[in-house]
Every structure is written in structure tokens, then in C-alpha cells.
N, C-alpha and C positions, 0 to 999 in steps of 0.2 A: 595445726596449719591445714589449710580446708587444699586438695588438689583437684584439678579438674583433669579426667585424660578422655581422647574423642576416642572413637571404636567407629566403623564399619563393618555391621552385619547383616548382611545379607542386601543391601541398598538402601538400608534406613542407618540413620546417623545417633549411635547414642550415647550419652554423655555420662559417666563412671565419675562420681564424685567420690572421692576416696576421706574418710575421715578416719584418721588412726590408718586399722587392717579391714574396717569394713567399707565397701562400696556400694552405694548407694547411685542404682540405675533410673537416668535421667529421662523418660521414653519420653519421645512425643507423642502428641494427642492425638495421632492418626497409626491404627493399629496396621497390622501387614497386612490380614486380608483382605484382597480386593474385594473379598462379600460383606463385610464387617458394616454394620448398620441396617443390614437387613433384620426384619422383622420375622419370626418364630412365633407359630400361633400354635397353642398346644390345644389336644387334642382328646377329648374326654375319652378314656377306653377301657374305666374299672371303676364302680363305687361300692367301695363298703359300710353296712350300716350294720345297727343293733338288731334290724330285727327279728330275728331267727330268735333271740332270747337266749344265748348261751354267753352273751356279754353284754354289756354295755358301758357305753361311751361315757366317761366322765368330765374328766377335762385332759386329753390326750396333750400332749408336751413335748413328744418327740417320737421321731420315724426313721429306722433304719432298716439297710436293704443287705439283705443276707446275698455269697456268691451263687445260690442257685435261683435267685430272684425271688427270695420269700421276702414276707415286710412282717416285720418286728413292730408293733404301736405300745411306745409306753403312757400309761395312765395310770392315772390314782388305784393304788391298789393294785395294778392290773401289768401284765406284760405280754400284750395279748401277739400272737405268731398265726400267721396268714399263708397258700401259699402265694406264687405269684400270678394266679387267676383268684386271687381271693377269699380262697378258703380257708376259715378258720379251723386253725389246725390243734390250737393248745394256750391255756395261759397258766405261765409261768413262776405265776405270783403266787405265793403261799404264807398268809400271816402268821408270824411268830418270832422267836427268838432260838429256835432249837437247829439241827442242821439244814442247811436247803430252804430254809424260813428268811423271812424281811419282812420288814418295818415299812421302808420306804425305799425305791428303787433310784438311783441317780441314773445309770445310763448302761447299758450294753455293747456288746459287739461279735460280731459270726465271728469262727475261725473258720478257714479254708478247707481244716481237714472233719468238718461236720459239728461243729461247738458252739455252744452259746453262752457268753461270760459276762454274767453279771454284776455290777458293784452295787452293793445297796447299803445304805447309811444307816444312821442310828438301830444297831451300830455298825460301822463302817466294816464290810467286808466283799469278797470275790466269790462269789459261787460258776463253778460249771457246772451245765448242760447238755447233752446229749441233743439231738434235735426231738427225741421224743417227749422232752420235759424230766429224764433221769436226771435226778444230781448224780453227779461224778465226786467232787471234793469242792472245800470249802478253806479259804483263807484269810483269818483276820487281818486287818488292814489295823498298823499301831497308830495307837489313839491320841501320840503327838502330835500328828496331822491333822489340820484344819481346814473346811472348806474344801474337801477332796472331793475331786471330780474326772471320769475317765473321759478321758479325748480320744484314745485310740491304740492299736494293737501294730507293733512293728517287729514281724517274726516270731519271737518268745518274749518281746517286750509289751508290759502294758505302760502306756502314758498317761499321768494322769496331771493333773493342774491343784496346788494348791495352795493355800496361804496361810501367815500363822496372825493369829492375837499380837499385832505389834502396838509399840507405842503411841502412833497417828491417829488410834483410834480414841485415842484419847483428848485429843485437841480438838475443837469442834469446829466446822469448814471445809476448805475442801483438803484432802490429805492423798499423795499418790502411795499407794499402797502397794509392794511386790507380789507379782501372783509368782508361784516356780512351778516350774515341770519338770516331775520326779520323773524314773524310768525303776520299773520292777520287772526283774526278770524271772519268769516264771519256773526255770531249774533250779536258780539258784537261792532265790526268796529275798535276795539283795534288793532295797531301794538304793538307789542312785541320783541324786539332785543334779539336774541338765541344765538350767537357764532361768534367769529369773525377768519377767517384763512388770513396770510399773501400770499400775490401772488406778483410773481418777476416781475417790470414794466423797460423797457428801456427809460427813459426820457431823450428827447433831447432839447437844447436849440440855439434858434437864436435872439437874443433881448428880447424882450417881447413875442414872440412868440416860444409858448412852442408845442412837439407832444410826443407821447407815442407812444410803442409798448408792449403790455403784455405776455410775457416770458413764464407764467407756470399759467395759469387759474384754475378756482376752478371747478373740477368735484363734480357733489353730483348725489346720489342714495337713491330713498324715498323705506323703507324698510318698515317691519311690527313692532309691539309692538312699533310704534311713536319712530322711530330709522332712522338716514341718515347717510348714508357713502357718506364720503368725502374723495377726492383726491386734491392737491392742491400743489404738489413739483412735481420737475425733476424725483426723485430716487424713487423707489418703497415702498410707504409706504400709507396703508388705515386708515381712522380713524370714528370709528361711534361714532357719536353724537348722544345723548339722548335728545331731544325736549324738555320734559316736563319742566329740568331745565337748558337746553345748556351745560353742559357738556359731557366730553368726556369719555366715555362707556371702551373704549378700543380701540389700536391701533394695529396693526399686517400687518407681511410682510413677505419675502419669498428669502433666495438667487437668485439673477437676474443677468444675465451676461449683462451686459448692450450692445445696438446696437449703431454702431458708428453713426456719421451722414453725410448721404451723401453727397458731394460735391454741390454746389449750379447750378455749369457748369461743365463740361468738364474738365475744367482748372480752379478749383475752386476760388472762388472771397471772397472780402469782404463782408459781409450786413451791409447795409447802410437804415440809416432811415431820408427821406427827412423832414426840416423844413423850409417852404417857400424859397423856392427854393437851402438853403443851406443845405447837409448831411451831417451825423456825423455817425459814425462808430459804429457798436454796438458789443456786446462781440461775439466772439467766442465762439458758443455754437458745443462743441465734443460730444454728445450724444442722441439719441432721448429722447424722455419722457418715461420713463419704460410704466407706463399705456396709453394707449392712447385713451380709451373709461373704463366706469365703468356705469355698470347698471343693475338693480334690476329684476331678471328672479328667478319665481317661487319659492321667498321666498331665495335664494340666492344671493350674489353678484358675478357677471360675471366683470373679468378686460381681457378688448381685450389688451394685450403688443403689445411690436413693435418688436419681435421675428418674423420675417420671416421665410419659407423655400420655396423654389420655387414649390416641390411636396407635397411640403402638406399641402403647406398655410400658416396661420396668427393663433400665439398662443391663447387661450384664459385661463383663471384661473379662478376657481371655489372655492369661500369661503363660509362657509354657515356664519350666523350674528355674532357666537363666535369668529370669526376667524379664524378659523380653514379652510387649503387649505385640500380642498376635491377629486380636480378634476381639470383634465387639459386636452381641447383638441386642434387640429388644423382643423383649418375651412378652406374649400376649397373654394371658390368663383373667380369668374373673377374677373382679378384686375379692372375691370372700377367699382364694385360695392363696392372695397375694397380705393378705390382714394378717393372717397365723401365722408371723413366721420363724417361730421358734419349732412348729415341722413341718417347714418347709425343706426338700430335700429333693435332689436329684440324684436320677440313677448313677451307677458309678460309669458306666457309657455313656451318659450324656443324652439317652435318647429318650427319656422320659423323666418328669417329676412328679412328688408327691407331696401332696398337702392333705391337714385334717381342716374341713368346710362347718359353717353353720349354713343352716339352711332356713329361707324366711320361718318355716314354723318350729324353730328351735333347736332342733336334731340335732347331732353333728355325724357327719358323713366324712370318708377317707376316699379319699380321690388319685388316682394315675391320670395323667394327660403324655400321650406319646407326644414326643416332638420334633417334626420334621421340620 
């Protein structure tokens, strides 16, 4: 049975749709503050390039920002550590299969008390860090897990996202497929399964020979009081998950005019998803993703949407952990730092972001834009 109950907070009116024990908050489309629609034009004030020749740029894939303001860029082969004026400081990458070696790196994270912990795949494990590039220790990750991926570090906890070889993959179309988020505690060596969210997968088939393409991925944002907000649909809706016992906290959303999606050419075409050498057609998708980045900036949740306007940028929304929409602005940037945006990343203050640029003759360049 669906309830509705009104609230008053703070002068805005919001609506708590109760389904079971979770509530789902009803905001309206005018956030609280009174500045909320103003324009942020960021501000070029660091670029890094290759070339000095102690590295280079491959195809960089993701940027994190350590507590002393260093920037971590991972790339092929590469995990390269800067500090936060730029300096290359160390890469962290070492191929092999022996201690302290990888293959291939999935993703990282600082700890607080000077550590760098990284997970790298095939095969699936944790290596620490010193900030000098020492490994510390090293810990395999069990190789029933599928699709492991870290999202993030809560105390002694890592989080990671992962999924198993289910059945769905076996039927060919569209299949929603559970992603879970594990919780490893790093005293105890215990994994612990926290939540599981459904993500839309396009499974194609040609004989025995099966491929996927994954429709609508699971965002997550590690928040405070051992809280994550997760995104994980087309349409605009956030939900924080409570770690301690994987449930869900509370969900909320926000009238969205949704953005169509652009033609694929000119003359717009099918999508097709190859399976050894045969292709199968995959759905028509008519709209962007409402969210298209979500991340945890100074104790609030930031969702970058797919709101456009050519003068004044790229939407972003402002909720603090109630759910409650606070604030909304438009962020100015070049679109070559707005195209990349899997690192695309803002500081964890909110006063700066970072992206990896191509540059018309090729290069690719790492960029800070302060943001007043």
C-alpha cells in the first residue's frame, strides 16, 4: 500500500512517499538556495602533461584526489601520483604476478593516515602503499567474485561492487542483473555482503557464444555516518544505503525534464552489439541517464545531470544526506573536459575539479579548474 505523509522543513514542503519501510523523498524542482541557478565558471589553474618523459599518457580512466591534495591518475599500465601543484611524484604500477606486481589496476584509494590501496584484477587482489611507492602487504581477493570493483574505503572498511555469472546471462535481451556491495574489513579479513541493486544488461547471443553490454551501471558515493548513495536506474532517483546493516536509509528525487538522446550519426542508425562476428540489435534507448555522475563533495551529494545549456554549461544538483535538494548550479567548463567523463572528478571541498583533456593535436593533458 503506497502512503503519502507532508513534512515541513525548513519552508519547503516535502512529500515522504512511504513504500514498505523505505521513504522515498518527493522534493520539488526549486532547490533552497536562494543562489541555486547561478553559473560557476571554472578556472584553469594546473595542467599536466607528458612531457618531461618520465611518463606518458595512455588512455587515463580515472583521477583521485588523495587528503593532502595529491592527484592519483590511473592508466594503462600506469598509476601515476602527482603532488598537488603537479609534480610527478612516482608510478606505482609494476608488471607482474610476484608481490607488489599487477596486471591490471581497477581502482585505488588514500587512507587518511598516509596509504595508497590498491585493487588490481587479473588476478584479483589489494596491495598497500606507503606514499613512497613501498608495498606494505598484499591480499588476495577469492576468486568467487566476479566483476569486483572498489568504490571506496569507510574507516577499516573497503567497498567494493560486484556481480556473479547468473543465469540472465544466458537469455539473450535485455536482463536486469544484481550488482552487490561487499564490505571487507581490513583486521578481520571477513567479506560481508551489504545490498544488492538491479542494473539493466543487453545480452546477446550467437551459439554458445554469449556478449553483454551494461545499459545503466551502479553509481555509489561514500558519504559520512557509514552512509552510500547509490544511483543505479535511467530516471532520476538516489538511494542511501546504511552499511552497518545494508539497508536502505531513504530514497529521494526531484521533478526532471528528461534529455532526449542524440542521434548516434547524422542520419541516425541502429546500435548493434557484435557477437563473434554476428550483430544483434539492441533497444532503442530515447533518453539520456538523468544522473550522470554522483559524488560526495563536502558532506553533501553532488549529481552532475545531463541538462545542458550551451551559455552556461552542465547542471549540477545539490542534496545534503536527508535528501533534501539544497542547491543547484551550472558549471562552465570546455567541453573537451566535460566529454571524459569517467575522470571527471571534483575536489572533495567542492572548490575545484579535475579532468583528463585531449588537446586539438592529440595529447592528452590533466587539468584543475578552481571553482568560484
Amino acid at each position: 500500500m503506497l502512503h503519502k505523509t507532508f513534512r515541513l522543513i525548513a519552508g519547503a514542503i516535502i512529500v515522504l512517499v512511504v513504500y514498505g519501510s523505505a521513504q522515498v523523498i518527493e522534493n520539488s524542482d526549486t532547490p533552497k538556495s536562494p543562489e541555486a541557478g547561478r553559473v560557476i565558471v571554472g578556472k584553469e589553474v594546473l595542467a599536466i602533461t607528458d612531457e618531461t618523459g618520465e611518463y606518458f599518457f595512455k588512455f587515463p580512466y580515472g583521477i583521485k584526489i588523495g587528503p593532502d591534495g595529491s592527484i592519483a591518475v590511473k592508466d594503462d599500465e600506469q598509476i601515476l601520483r602527482f603532488d598537488r601543484n603537479g609534480k610527478f611524484i612516482r608510478n606505482y604500477f609494476k608488471k607482474g604476478h610476484g608481490p607488489g606486481e599487477m596486471t591490471q589496476v581497477d581502482d585505488l584509494v588514500f587512507t587518511d593516515d598516509g596509504h595508497v590501496i590498491v585493487h588490481a584484477r587479473n588476478p584479483s587482489k589489494l596491495i598497500w602503499f606507503d606514499l613512497n611507492g613501498t608495498m606494505e602487504k598484499e591480499v588476495v581477493v577469492p576468486v568467487r567474485r566476479r566483476g569486483v570493483g572498489l568504490i571506496g574505503r569507510i574507516e577499516k572498511n573497503l567497498i567494493f561492487q560486484t556481480y556473479e555469472n547468473m543465469n540472465p546471462w544466458d537469455r539473450a535481451g535485455l536482463a536486469q542483473i544484481p550488482h552487490q556491495l561487499e564490505v571487507w574489513n581490513e583486521q578481520t579479513n571477513q567479506w560481508t555482503p551489504s545490498a544488492g541493486f538491479d542494473c539493466v544488461y543487453f545480452v546477446a547471443r550467437n551459439g554458445r557464444t554469449k556478449s553483454r553490454m551494461i545499459i545503466t551501471n551502479m553509481q555509489a558515493a561514500i558519504l559520512e555516518q557509514g552512509l552510500i548513495a547509490i544511483g543505479h536506474t535511467d530516471e532520476y532517483l538516489i538511494k542511501i544505503l546504511r552499511l552497518s546493516d545494508g539497508t536502505i536509509a531513504r530514497e529521494f528525487r526531484r521533478p526532471y525534464k528528461r534529455v532526449p538522446l542524440p542521434p548516434l550519426t547524422p542520419e541516425p542508425k541502429e546500435a548493434r552489439l557484435n557477437v563473434n562476428v554476428k550483430s544483434a540489435q539492441m533497444p532503442v534507448r530515447r533518453f539520456l541517464r538523468d544522473i550522470s555522475l554522483l559524488q560526495s563533495v563536502s558532506g553533501n551529494i553532488w549529481a552532475m545531470t545531463s541538462t545542458r545549456d550551451k551559455k552556461k554549461g552542465v547542471l549540477v544538483d545539490v542534496f545534503d544526506i536527508d535528501g533534501i535538494y539544497r542547491d543547484a548550479f551550472y558549471l562552465k567548463l570546455p567541453e573537451s573536459a566535460l566529454s571524459r567523463r569517467p575522470t571527471f572528478r571534483f575536489s572533495p571541498t567542492g572548490d575545484a575539479v579535475f579532468a583528463s583533456e585531449i588537446t586539438p593535436d592529440e595529447t592528452i593533458v590533466i587539468k584543475k579548474y578552481a571553482l568560484k
